[in-house]
DODRENPA-254133 format. One record per residue (C-alpha): residue in three letters; x, y, z; residue number from 0. Coordinates in nm, 3 decimals, padded with zeros to 5 digits. Each point is the difference from the previous one (the first is absolute). Last residue first. Layout:
// residues N
<'ALA',<X,Y,Z>,NUM>
...
//
This chain:
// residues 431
<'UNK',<01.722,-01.553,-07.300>,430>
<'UNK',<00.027,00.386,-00.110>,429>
<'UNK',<-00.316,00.046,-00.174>,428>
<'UNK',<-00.198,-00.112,00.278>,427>
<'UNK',<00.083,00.301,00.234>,426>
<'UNK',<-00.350,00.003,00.194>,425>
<'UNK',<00.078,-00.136,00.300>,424>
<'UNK',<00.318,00.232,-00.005>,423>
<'UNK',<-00.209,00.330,-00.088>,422>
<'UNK',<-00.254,-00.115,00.317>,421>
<'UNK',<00.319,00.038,00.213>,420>
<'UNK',<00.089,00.320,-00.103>,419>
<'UNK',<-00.327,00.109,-00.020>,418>
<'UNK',<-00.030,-00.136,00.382>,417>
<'UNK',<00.262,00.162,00.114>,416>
<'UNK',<-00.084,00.363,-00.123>,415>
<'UNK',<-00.330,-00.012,00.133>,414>
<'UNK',<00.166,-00.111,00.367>,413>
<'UNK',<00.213,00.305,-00.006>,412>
<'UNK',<-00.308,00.217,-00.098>,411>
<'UNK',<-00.227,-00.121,00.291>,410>
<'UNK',<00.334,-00.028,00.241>,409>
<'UNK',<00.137,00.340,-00.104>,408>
<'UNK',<-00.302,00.215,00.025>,407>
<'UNK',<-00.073,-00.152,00.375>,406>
<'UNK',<00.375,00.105,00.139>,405>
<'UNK',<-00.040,00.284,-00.243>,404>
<'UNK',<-00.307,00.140,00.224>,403>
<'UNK',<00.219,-00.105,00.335>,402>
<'UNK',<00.271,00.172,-00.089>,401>
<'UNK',<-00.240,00.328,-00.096>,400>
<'UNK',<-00.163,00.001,00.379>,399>
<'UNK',<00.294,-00.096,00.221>,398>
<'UNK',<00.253,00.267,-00.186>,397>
<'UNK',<-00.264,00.267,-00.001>,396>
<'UNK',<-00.119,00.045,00.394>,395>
<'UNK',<-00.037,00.396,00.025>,394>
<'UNK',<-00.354,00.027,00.115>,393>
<'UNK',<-00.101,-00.312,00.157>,392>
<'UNK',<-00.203,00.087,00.296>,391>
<'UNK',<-00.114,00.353,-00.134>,390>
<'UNK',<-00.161,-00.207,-00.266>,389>
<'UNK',<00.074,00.213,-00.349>,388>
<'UNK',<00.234,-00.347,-00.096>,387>
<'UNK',<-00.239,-00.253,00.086>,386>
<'UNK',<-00.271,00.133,-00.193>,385>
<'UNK',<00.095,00.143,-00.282>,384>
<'UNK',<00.344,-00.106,-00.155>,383>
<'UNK',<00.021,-00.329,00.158>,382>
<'UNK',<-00.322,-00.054,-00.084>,381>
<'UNK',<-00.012,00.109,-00.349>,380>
<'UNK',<00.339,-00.202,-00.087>,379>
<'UNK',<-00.245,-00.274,00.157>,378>
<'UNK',<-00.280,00.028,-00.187>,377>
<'UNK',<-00.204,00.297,00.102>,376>
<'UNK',<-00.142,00.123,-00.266>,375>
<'UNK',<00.000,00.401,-00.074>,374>
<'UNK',<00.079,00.017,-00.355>,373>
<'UNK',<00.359,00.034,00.046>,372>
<'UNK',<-00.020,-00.320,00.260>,371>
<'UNK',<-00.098,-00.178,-00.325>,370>
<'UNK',<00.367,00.018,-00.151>,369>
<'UNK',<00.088,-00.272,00.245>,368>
<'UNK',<-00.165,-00.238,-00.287>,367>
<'UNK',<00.282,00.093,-00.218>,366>
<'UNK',<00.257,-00.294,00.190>,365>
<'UNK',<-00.261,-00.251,-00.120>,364>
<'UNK',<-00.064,00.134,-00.340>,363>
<'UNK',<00.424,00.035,-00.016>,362>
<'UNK',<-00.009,-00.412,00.131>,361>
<'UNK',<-00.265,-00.071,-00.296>,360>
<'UNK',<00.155,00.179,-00.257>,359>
<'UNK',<00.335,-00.206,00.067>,358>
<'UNK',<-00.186,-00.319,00.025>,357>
<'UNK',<-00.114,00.072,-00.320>,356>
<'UNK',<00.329,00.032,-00.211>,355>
<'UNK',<00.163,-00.246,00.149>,354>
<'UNK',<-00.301,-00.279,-00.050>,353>
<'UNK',<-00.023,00.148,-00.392>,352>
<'UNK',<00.174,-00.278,-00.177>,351>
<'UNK',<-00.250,-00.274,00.207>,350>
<'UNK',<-00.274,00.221,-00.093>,349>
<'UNK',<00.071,00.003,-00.349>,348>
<'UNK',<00.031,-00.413,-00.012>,347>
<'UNK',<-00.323,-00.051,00.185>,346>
<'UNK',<-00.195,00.300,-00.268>,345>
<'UNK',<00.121,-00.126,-00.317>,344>
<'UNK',<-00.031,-00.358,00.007>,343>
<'UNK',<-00.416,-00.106,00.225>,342>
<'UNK',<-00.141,00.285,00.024>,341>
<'UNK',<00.128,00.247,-00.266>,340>
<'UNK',<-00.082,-00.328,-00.247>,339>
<'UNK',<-00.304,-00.079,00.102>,338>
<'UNK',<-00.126,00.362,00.014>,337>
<'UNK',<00.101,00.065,-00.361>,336>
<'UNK',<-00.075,-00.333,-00.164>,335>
<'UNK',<00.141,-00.303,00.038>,334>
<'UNK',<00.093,-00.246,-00.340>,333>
<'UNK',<00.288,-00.155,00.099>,332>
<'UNK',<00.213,00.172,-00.290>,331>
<'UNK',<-00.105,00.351,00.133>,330>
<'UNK',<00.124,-00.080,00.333>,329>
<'UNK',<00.319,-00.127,-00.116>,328>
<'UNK',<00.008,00.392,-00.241>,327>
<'UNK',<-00.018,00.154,00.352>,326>
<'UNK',<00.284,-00.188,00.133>,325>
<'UNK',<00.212,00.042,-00.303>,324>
<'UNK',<-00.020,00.329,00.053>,323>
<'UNK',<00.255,00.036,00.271>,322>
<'UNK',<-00.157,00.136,00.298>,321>
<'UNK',<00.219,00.251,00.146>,320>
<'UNK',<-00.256,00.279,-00.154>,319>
<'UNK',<-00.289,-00.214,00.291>,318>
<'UNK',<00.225,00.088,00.257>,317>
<'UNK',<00.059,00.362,-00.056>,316>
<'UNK',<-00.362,00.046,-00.035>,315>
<'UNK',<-00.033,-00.150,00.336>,314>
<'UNK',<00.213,00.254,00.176>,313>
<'UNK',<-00.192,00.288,-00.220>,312>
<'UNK',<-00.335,-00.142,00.152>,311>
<'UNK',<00.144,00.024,00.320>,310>
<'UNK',<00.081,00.325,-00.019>,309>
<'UNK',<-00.330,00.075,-00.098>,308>
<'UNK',<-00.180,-00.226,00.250>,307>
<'UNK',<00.177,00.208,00.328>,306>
<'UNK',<-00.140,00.318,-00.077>,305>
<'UNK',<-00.357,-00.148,-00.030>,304>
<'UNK',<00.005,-00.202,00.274>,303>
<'UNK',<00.128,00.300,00.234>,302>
<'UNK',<-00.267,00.267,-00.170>,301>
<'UNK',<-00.268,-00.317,00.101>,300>
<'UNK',<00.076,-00.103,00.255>,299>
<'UNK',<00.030,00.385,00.137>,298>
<'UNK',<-00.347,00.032,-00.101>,297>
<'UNK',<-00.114,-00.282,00.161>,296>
<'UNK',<00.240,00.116,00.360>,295>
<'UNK',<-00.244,00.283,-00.101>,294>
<'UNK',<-00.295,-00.116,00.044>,293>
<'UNK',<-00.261,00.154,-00.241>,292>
<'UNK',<-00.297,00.166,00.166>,291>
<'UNK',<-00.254,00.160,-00.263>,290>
<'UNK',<-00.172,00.322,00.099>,289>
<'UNK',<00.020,00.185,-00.305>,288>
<'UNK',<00.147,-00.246,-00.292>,287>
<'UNK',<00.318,-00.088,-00.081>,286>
<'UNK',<00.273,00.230,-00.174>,285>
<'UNK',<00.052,00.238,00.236>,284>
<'UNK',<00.096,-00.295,00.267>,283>
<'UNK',<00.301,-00.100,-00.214>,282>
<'UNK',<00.192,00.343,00.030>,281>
<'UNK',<00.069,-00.046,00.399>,280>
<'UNK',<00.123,-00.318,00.107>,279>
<'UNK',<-00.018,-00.223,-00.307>,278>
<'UNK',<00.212,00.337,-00.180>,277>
<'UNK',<00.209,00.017,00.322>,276>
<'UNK',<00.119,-00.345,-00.042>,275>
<'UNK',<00.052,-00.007,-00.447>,274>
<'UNK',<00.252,00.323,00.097>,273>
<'UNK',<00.168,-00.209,00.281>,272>
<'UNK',<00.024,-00.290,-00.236>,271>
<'UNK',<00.249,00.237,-00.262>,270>
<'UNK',<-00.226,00.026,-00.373>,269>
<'UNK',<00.203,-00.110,-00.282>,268>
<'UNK',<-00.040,-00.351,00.021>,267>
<'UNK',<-00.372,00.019,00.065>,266>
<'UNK',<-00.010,00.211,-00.318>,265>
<'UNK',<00.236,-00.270,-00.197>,264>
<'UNK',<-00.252,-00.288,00.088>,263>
<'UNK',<-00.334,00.161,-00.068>,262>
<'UNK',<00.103,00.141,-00.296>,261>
<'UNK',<00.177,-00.289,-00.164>,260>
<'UNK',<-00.298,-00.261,00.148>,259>
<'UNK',<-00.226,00.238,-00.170>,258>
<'UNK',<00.202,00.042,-00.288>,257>
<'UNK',<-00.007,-00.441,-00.067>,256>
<'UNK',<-00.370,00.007,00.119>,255>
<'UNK',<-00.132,00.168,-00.315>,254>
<'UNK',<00.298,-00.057,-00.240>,253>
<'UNK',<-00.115,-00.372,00.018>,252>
<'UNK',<00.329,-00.239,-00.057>,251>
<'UNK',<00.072,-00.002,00.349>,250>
<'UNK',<00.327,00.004,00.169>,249>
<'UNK',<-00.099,00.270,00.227>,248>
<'UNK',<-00.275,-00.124,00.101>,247>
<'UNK',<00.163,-00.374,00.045>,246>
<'UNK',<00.246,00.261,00.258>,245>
<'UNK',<-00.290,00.151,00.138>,244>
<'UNK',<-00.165,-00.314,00.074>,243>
<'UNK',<00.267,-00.149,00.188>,242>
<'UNK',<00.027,00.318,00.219>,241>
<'UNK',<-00.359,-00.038,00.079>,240>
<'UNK',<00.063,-00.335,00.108>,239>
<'UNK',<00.320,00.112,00.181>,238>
<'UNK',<-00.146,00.351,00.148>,237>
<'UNK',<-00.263,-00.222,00.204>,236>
<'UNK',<00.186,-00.166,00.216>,235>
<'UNK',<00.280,00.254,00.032>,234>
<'UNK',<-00.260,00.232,00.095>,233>
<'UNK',<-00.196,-00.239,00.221>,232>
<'UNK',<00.307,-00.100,00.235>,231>
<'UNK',<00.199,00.326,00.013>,230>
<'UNK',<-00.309,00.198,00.119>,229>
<'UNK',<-00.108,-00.265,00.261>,228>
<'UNK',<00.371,-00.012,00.162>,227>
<'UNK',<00.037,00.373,-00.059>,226>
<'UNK',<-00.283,00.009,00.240>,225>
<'UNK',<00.050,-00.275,00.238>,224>
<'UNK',<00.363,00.211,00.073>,223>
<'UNK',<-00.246,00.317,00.149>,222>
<'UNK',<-00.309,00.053,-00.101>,221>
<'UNK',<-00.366,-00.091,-00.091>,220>
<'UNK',<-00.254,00.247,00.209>,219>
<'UNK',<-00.082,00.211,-00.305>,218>
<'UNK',<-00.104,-00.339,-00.171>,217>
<'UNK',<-00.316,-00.051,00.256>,216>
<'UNK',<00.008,-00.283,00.236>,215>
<'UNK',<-00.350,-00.200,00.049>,214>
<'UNK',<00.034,-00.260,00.312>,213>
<'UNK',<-00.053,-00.342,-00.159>,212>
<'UNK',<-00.347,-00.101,-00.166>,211>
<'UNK',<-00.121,-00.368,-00.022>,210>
<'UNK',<-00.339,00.119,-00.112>,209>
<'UNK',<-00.061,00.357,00.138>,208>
<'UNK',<-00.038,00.208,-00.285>,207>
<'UNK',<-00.330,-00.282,-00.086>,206>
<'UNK',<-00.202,00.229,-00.256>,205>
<'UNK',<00.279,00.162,-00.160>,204>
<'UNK',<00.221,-00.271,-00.094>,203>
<'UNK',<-00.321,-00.123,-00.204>,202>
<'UNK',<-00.040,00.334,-00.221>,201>
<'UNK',<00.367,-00.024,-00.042>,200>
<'UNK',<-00.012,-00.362,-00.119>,199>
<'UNK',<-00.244,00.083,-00.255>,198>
<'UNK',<00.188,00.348,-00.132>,197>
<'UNK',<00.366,-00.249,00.028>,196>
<'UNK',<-00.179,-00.310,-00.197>,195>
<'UNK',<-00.122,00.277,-00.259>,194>
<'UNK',<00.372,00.152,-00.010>,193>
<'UNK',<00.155,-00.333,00.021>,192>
<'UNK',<-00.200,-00.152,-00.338>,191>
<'UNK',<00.037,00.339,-00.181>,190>
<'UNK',<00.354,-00.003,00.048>,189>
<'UNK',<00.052,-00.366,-00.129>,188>
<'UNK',<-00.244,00.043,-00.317>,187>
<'UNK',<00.197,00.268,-00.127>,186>
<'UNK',<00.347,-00.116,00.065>,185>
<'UNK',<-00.120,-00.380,-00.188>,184>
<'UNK',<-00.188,00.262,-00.344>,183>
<'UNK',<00.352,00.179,00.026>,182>
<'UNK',<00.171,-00.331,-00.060>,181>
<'UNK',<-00.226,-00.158,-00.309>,180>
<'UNK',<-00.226,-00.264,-00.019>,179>
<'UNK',<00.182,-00.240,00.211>,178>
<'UNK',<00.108,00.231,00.308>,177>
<'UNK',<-00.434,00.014,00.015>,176>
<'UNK',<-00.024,-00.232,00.282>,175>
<'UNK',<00.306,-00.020,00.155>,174>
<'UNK',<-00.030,00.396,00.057>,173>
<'UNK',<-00.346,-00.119,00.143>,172>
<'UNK',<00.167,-00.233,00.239>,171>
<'UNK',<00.263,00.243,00.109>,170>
<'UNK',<-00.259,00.290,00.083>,169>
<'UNK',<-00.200,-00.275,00.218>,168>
<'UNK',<00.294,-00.068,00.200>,167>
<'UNK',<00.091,00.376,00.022>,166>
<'UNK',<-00.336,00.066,00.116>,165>
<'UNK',<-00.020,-00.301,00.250>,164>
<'UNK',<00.337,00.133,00.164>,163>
<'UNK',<-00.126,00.355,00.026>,162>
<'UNK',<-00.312,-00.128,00.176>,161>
<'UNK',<00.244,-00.208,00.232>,160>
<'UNK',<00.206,00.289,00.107>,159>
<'UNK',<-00.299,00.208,00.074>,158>
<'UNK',<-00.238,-00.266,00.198>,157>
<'UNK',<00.334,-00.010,00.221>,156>
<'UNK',<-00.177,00.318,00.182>,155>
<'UNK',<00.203,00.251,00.131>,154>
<'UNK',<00.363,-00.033,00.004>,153>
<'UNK',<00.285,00.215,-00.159>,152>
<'UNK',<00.314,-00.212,00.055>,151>
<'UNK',<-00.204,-00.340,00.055>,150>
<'UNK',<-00.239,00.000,-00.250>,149>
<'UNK',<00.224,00.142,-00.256>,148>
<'UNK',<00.280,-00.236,00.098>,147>
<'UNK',<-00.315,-00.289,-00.069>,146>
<'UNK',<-00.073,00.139,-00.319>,145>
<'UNK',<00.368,00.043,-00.107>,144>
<'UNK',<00.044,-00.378,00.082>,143>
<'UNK',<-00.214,-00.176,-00.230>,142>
<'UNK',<00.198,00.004,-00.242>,141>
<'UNK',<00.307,-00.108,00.158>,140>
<'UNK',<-00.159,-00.266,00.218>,139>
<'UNK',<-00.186,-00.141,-00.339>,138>
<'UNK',<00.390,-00.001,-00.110>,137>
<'UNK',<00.080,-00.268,00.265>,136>
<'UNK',<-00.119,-00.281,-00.260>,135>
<'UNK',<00.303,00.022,-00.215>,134>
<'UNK',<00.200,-00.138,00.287>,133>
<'UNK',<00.354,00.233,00.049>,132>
<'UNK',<00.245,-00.134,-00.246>,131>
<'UNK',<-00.010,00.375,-00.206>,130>
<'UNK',<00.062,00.163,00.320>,129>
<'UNK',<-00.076,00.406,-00.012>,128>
<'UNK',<-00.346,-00.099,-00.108>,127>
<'UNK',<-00.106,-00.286,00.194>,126>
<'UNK',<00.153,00.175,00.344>,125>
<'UNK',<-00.156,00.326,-00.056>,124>
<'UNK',<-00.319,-00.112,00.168>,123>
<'UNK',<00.201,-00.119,00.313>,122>
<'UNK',<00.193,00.318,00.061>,121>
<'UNK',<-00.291,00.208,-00.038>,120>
<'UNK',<-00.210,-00.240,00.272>,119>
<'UNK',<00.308,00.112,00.200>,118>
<'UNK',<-00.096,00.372,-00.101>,117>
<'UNK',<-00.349,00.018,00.055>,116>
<'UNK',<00.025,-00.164,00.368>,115>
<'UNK',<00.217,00.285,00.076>,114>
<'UNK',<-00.244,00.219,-00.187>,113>
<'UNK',<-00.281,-00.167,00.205>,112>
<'UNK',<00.213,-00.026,00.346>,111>
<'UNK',<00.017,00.372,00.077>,110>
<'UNK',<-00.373,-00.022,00.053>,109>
<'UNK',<-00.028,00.108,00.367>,108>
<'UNK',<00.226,00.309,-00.058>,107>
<'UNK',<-00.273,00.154,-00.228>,106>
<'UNK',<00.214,00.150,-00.362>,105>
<'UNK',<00.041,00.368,00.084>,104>
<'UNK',<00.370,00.065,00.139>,103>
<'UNK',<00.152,-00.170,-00.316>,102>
<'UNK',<00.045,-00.396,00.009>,101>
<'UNK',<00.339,-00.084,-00.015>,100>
<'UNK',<00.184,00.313,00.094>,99>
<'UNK',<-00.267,00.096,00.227>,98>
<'UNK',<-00.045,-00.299,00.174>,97>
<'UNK',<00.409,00.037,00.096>,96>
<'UNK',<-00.016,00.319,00.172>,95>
<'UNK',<00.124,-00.103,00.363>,94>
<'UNK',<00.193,-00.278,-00.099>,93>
<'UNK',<00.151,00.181,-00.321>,92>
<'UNK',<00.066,00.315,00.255>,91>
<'UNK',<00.136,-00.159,00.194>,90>
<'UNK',<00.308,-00.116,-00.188>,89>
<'UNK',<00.165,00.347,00.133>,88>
<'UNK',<00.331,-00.047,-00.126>,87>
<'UNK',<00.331,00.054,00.187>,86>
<'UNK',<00.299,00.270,00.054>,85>
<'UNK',<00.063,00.026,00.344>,84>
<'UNK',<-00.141,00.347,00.143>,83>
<'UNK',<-00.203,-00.134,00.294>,82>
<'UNK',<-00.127,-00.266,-00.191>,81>
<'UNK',<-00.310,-00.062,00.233>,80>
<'UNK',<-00.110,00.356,00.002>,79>
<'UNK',<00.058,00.032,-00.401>,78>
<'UNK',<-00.267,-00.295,-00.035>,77>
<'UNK',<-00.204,00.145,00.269>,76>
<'UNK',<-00.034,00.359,-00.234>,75>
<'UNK',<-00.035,-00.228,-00.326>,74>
<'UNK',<-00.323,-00.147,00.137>,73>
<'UNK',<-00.218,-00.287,00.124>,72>
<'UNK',<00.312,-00.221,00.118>,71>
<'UNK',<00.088,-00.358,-00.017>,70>
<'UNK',<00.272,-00.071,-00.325>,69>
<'UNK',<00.303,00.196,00.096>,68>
<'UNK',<00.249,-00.083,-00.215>,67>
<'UNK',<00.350,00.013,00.192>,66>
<'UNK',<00.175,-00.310,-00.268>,65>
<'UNK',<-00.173,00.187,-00.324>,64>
<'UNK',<00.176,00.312,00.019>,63>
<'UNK',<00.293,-00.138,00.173>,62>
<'UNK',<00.027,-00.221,-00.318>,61>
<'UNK',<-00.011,00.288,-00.274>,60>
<'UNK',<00.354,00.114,-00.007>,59>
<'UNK',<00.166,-00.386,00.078>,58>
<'UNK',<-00.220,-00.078,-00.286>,57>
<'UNK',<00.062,00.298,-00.238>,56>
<'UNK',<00.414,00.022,00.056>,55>
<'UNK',<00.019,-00.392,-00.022>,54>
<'UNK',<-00.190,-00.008,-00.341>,53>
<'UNK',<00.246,00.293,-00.105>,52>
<'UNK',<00.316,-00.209,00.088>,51>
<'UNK',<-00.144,-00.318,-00.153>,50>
<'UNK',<-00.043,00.175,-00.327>,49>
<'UNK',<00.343,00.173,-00.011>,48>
<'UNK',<00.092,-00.375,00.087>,47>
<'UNK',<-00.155,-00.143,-00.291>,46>
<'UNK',<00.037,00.320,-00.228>,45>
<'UNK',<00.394,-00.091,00.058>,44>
<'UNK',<-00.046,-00.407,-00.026>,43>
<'UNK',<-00.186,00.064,-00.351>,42>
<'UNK',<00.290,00.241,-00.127>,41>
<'UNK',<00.272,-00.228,00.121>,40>
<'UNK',<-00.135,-00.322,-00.164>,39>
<'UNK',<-00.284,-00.296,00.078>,38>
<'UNK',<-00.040,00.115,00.343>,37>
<'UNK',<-00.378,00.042,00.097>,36>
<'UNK',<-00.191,-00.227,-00.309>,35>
<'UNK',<00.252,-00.260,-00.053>,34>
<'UNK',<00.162,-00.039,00.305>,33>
<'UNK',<-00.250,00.084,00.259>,32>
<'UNK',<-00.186,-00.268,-00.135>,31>
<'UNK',<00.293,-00.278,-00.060>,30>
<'UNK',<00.045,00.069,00.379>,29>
<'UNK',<-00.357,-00.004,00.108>,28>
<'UNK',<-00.017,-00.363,-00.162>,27>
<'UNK',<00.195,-00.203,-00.158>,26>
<'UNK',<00.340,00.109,-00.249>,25>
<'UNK',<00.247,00.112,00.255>,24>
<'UNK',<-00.066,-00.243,00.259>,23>
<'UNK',<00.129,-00.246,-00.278>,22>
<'UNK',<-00.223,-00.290,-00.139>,21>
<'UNK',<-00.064,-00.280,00.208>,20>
<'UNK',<00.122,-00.308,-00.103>,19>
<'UNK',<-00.128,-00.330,-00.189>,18>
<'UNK',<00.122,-00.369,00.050>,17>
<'UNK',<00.198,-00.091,-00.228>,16>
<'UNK',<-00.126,-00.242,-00.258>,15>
<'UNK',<00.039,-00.411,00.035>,14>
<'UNK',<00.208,-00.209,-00.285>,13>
<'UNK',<00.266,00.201,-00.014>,12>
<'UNK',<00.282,-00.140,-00.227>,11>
<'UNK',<00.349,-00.047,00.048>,10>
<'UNK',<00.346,-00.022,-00.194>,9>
<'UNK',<-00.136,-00.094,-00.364>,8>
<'UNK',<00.286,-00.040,-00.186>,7>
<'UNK',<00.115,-00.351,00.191>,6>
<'UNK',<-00.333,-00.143,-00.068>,5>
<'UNK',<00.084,-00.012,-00.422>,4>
<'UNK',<00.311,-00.121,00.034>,3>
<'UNK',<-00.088,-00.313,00.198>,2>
<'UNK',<-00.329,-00.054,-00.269>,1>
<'UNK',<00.261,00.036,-00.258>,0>
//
């Protein structure tokens, strides 16, 4: 049987086959093009329609950018040297390009403390945008809007570092009293700054000169730095204030709950221009004779303001996905209010509503331009003002504006990347 037996089994591998490469057709560029260009007729027709109009625009536009002229003072030599061959005059970026970063106020000589501002910018935001950056680099992040104050506006650093100790001291007092009740903790933190603010203040006075930079006055902010500075603080403070709108409007105290209501749906009806002129022009009747209130302040403020309400509703959205359940676990585990909103509700809303605010941010971003309506020269107010009424450069557009969206699109493009790739960190449900 044994003789049998071998004869049915012909052969049998004992070692595998070596593995092959897959088909051309299924790696690489090919399986690409394949599946997202020419996966059926009607994708392979918009395909080529597609290629045909991308070919149209660059071959179009490339003689415009290949005979740039990038090394004379006006448009008058630009048009010399072209001698009627179509071409861009680049020049006028070289020749104008403090202006568009800096306005055409802010000293020459100090150019490097807002550029300085803005790295030290990138390295603050670092632990927050990166949830495995070291916990210790947040003291850079707080302490970094006192030292881009410093730096930006000058003057003595006594200022920065008085505001520091009274938000320090404010903080410890809240600590303080947060046990006997909430409002007792607010009260006792704004009293503590304000007195450490009036004593510092009266100090700050009596040595202007300690460690002072060159003094620059608000009026003489502009250009790209501007909407920088504008974007930055309003979308940093319109997403606390934003949070607390939203819990406002969740409350179970009528009190607050209608004046969250009001205050958000009025801002929401109101257009941003409209909330501009009033910090420009109808804001001033309302403070005393004789008192000087900055306006880039004011415009913080309208700007912050405009920008928290939406968010609040963007948050609000994100807390109603909550199922209940999660409230009801935070009941079970004994936390109170501000235990709970801090450490269940409030991560997994936020983490719903990362869409949803990184949309109101880019728009606040974009909106900023809307300053050069009010007479600030950021750098749509630039372009429009002062370069453009020079008899030098009087009639350059395309230059100007592509080189405004060229810096719009790489601050918002780069927004938009990062939520997307903060939403994948974050997308623990689905692992």
């Amino acid at each position: 049987m044994s003789d049998t037996h071998a004869q049915t089994v012909a052969y049998v591998r004992d070692t595998m086959l070596p593995e092959q490469a897959p088909p051309t057709s299924e790696t690489g560029v090919v399986k690409w093009m394949r599946e997202n260009l020419f996966s059926g007729w009607f994708n392979t027709v918009l395909t080529l329609v597609s290629l045909f109009f991308i070919y149209q625009i660059v071959t179009g536009a490339w003689p415009w950018f290949a005979n740039g002229i990038w090394s004379t003072s006006s448009l008058a030599e630009c048009r010399d040297m072209l001698q009627g061959e179509t071409g861009a005059c680049f020049s006028v970026l070289t020749e104008r390009w403090n202006q568009l970063l800096f306005g055409f106020k802010y000293p020459p000589d100090g150019y490097w403390r807002p550029t300085l501002a803005f790295v030290l910018l990138v390295v603050s935001l670092a632990p927050v945008l990166y949830p495995k950056a070291p916990r210790k680099l947040l003291v850079l992040t707080l302490l970094y809007p006192f030292v881009a104050f410093w730096l930006i506006w000058g003057g003595t650093i006594l200022t920065p570092i008085i505001a520091l100790i009274g938000f320090i001291a404010g903080y410890f007092a809240f600590k303080r009293f947060e046990y006997q009740s909430f409002a007792m903790g607010m009260l006792a933190g704004v009293l503590a700054t304000v007195v450490v603010w009036w004593i510092g203040g009266l100090l700050a006075s009596s040595m202007p000169g300690f460690l002072a930079l060159e003094a620059v006055p608000s009026r003489d902010l502009g250009g790209f730095m501007l909407n920088l500075i504008l974007g930055t603080v309003c979308v940093s403070l319109s997403l606390p204030i934003g949070i607390l709108l939203a819990l406002g409007r969740q409350s179970s105290m009528p009190i607050i709950k209608w004046i969250c209501i009001l205050f958000i749906e009025f801002i929401r009806g109101v257009p941003l221009i409209t909330l501009l002129f009033v910090a420009n022009v109808v804001l001033a009747y309302f403070l005393p004779p004789g008192t000087a209130f900055d306006l880039i302040l004011r415009v913080i403020i309208m700007i912050t303001m405009f920008a928290s309400a939406y968010i609040a509703e963007v948050i609000r959205g994100g807390l109603a996905a909550l199922p209940r359940g999660q409230y009801e676990a935070a009941d079970s585990l004994g936390l109170d209010y501000a235990q709970a909103t801090r450490l269940i509700i409030m991560p997994q809303a936020l983490k719903i509503s990362i869409p949803g605010i990184v949309n109101v941010a880019v728009g606040l971003f974009k909106d900023t331009t809307l300053v050069s309506v009010i007479s600030m020269f950021d750098l749509v107010g630039m372009i429009r003002g002062p370069i453009l009424a020079s008899t030098e450069w009087n009639g350059v557009y395309w230059e100007l504006w592509g080189f405004a969206v060229l810096l719009f699109f790489v601050v918002c493009f780069s927004i938009s990347k990062y939520s997307q790739w903060l939403e994948r960190q974050l997308a623990t449900d689905h692992r």
